[in-house]
C-alpha positions in Angstrom: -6.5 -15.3 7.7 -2.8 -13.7 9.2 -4.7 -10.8 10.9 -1.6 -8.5 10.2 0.1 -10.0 7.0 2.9 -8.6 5.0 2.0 -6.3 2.5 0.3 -2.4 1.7 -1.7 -1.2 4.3 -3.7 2.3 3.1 -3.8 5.0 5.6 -7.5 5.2 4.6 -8.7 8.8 3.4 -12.8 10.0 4.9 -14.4 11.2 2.2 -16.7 14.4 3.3 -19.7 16.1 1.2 -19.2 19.6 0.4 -21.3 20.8 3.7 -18.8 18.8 5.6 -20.6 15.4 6.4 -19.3 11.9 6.2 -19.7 10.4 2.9 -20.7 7.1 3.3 -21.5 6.5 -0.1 -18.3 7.7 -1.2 -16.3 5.4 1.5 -18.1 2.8 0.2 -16.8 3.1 -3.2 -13.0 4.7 -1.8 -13.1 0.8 0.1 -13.5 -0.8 -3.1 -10.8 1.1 -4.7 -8.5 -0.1 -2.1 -9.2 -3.7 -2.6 -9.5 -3.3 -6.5 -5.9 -1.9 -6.1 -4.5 -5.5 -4.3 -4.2 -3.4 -0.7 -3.2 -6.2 1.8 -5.5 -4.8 4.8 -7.3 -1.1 5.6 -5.8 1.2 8.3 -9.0 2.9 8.9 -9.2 6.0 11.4 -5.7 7.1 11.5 -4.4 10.6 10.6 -5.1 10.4 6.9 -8.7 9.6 8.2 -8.8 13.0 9.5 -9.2 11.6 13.4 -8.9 14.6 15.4 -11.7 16.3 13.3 -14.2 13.5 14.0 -16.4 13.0 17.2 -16.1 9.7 18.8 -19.5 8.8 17.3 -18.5 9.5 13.5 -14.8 7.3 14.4 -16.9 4.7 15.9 -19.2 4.3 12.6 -16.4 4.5 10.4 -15.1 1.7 11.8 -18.2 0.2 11.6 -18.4 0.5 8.0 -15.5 -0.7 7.1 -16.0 -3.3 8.9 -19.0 -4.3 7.4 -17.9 -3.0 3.6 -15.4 -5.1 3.5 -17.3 -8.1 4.8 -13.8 -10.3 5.9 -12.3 -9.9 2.4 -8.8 -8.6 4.2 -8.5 -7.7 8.2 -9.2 -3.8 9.0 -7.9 -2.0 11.9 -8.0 1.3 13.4 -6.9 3.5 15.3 -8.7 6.6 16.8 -7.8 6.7 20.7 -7.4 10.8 20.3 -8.4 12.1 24.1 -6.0 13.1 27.0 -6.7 11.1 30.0 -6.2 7.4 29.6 -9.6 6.9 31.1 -11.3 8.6 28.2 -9.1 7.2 25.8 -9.9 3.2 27.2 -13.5 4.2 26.5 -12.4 5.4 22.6 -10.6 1.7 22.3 -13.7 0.0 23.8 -16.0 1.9 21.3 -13.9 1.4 18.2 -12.9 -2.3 19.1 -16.8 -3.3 19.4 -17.0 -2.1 15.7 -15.2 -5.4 14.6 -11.9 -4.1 13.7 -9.1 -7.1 13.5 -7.0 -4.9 15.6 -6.8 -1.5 17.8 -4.0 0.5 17.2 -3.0 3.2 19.6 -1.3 6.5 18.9 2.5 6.1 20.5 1.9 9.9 21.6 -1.3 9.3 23.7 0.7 7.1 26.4 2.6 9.2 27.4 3.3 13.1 27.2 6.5 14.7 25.5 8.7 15.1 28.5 7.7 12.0 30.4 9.7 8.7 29.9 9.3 5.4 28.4 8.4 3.9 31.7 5.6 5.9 31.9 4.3 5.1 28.2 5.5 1.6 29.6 2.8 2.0 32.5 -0.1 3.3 30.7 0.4 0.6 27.6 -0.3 -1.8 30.2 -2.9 -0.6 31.7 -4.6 -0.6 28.5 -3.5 -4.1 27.9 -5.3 -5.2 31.3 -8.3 -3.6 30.6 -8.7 -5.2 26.8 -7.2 -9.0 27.5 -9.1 -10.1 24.3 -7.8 -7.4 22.5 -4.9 -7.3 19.8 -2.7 -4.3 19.3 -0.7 -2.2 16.9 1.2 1.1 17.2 1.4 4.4 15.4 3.8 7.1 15.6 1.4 9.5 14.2 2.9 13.0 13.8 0.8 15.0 16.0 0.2 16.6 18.4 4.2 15.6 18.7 5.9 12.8 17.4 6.6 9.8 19.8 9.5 7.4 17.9 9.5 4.1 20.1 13.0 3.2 21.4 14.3 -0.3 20.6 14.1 -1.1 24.2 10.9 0.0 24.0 9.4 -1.8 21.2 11.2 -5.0 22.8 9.2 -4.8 25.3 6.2 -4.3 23.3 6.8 -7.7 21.1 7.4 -9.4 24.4 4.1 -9.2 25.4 2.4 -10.9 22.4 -0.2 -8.6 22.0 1.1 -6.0 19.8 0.9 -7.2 16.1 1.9 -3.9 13.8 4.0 -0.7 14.1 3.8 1.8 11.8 7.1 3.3 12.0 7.6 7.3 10.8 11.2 7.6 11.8 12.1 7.7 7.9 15.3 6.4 9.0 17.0 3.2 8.1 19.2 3.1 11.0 16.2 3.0 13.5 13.9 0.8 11.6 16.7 -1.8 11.5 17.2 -1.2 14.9 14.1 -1.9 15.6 13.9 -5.1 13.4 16.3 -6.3 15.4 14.4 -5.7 18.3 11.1 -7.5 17.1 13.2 -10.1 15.1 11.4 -13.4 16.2 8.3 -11.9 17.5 4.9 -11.7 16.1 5.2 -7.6 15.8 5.4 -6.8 12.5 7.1 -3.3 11.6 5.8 -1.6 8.6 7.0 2.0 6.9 5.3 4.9 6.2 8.0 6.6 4.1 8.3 5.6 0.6 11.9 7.0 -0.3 13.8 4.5 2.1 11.1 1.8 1.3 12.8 -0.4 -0.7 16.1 -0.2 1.2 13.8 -1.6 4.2 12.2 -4.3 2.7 15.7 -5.0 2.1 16.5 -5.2 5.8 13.2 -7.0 6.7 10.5 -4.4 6.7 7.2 -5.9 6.7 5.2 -4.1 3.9 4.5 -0.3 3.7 1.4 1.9 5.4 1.7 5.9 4.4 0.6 8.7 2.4 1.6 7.2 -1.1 -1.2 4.3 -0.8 -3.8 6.9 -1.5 -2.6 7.2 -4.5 -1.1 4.0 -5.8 -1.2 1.2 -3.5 -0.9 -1.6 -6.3 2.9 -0.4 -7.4 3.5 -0.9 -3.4 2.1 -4.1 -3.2 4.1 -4.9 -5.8 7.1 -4.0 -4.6 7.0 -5.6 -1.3 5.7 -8.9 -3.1 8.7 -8.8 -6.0 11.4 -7.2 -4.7 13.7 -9.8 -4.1 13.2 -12.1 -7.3 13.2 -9.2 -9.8 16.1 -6.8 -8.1 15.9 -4.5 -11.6 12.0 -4.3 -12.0 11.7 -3.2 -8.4 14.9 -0.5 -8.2 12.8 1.1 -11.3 9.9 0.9 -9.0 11.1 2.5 -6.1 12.9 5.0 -8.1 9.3 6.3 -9.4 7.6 6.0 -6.0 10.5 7.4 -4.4 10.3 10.5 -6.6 6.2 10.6 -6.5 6.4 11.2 -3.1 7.6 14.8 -3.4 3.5 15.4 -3.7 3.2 15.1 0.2 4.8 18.3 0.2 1.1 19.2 -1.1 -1.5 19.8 0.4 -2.8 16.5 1.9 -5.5 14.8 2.6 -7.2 17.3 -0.4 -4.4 16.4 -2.9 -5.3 12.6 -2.3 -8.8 12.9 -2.8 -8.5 14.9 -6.0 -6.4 12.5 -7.2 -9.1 9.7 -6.3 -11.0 12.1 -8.4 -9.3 11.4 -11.3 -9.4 7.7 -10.9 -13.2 8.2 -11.1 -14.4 8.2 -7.4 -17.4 10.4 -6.9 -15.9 12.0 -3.4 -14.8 16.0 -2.6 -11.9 17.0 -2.0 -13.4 18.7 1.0 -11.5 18.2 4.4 -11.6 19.3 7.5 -8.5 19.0 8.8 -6.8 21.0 5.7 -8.5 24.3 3.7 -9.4 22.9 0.0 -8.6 26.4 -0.9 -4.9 25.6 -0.3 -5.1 23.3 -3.1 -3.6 25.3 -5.4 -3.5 25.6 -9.8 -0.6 24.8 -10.0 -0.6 21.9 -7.8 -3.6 20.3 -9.3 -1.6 20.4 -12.5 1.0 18.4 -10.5 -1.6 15.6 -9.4 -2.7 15.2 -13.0 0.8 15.2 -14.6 1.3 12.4 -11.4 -1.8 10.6 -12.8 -0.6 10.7 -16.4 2.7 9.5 -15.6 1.3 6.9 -13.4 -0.4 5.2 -16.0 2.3 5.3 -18.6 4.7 3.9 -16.2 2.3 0.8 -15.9 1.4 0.6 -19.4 5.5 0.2 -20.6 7.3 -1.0 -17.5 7.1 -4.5 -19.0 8.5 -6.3 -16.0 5.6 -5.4 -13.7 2.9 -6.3 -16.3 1.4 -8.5 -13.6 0.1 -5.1 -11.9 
């Protein structure tokens, strides 16, 4: 198996129990929604995960059963290297690595601080590289605390090495992710976005697949777009004109909105999080899921060229 191939990787949601434990039962099932949906791998411990609520022991398990849920049916990695100093941080990558994963992937804003320069995330990246020879790598320009957007020089660098297989870019702009392309072109890093108006524009351009919000919802209209896009130009405009136009429900309040939605496909997990107030969810937005849902499900049922689904 391609440990990063092209496709829809789900920035997996952690299901909690109304007193605010892990769910494990409820992962369990969210896991095999994800596959049941066609996802092409599971980005497990990563912002939608809720990361920088969990202790290391909690990030470590979940990684764990992921691992072991999943049982080699697509590759899993995760990400979850959240602490300050880079020596606390290689003993988060050694922790979550041991748990199986295909892949680590480190937070782009962890190597460095806002003001310092890229020779300094340069630095630290290989330090961590030194200390995990065995191990393969991706990248994530996860929002917070700030947002670190790798430069082309960068990311050059980066694919140069050979160890870093997957960047999850959150630039939401077309002219950097082709910049970046063009930076990897020929490598083995594989750039993948997280933003689903500009998706199919970048699949266009040689975007690997897509890894954001959206694939709580529904990863199988994704998939389908980065598998048909370029044999059935029409089917996949309409696509990405819906997706495209879904996405306005990140505005909500997320991670809760997702899980409600997973709700309504019939999971058995709470909306509880702990990184957002439930209580934030409001009426009227819960309406807005379920209209979501509704339309969802009519668009599959008439769209005649994506059938397949």
């Amino acid at each position: 198996m391609e440990i990063i191939p092209n496709g829809v990787w789900p920035t997996m949601l952690t299901p909690f129990t109304e007193n605010g434990q892990l769910d494990w039962d409820g992962l369990e099932q969210l896991i095999e929604w994800y596959i049941g949906k066609k996802a092409t791998g599971l980005f497990a411990v990563c912002q939608s995960s809720e990361m920088f609520h969990l202790s290391l022991a909690e990030r470590v398990k979940l990684a764990r059963v992921v691992t072991q849920t999943v049982k080699g049916r697509i590759p899993v990695i995760a990400a979850g290297q959240i602490a300050d100093s880079l020596a606390e941080q290689s003993e988060e990558i050694r922790q979550i690595a041991a748990a199986g994963i295909d892949a680590f992937v480190v937070l782009s804003n962890r190597l460095a601080r806002a003001d310092e320069p890229d020779a300094v995330w340069r630095e630290n990246a290989e330090r961590i590289l030194n200390r995990f020879p065995d191990l393969q790598f991706g990248i994530y320009e996860a929002p917070y605390p700030y947002k670190r957007l790798l430069s082309p020089e960068l990311l050059t660098w980066c694919a140069a090495t050979g160890r870093f297989l997957f960047l999850k870019d959150t630039s939401c702009d077309l002219r950097q992710m082709r910049e970046k392309l063009a930076a990897v072109r020929g490598t083995r890093l594989k750039i993948f976005n997280a933003n689903s108006a500009t998706l199919l524009s970048s699949l266009q351009s040689g975007i690997s697949g897509y890894s954001g919000v959206m694939s709580n919802f529904f990863p199988d209209l994704y998939g389908w777009l980065v598998a048909n896009w370029a044999h059935n130009p029409a089917a996949a405009a309409t696509v990405q004109n819906f997706i495209g136009a879904a996405s306005l429900v990140e505005r909500q309040a997320y991670p809760v909105n997702a899980k409600y939605y997973l709700q309504r496909e019939g999971l058995p997990i709470a909306i509880h999080c702990r990184a957002r107030d439930a209580r934030q969810f409001s009426p009227a937005e819960r309406l807005e899921v379920e209209q979501l849902a509704a339309l969802y499900r009519r668009f599959k049922a008439n769209e005649i060229a994506i059938k397949d689904l």
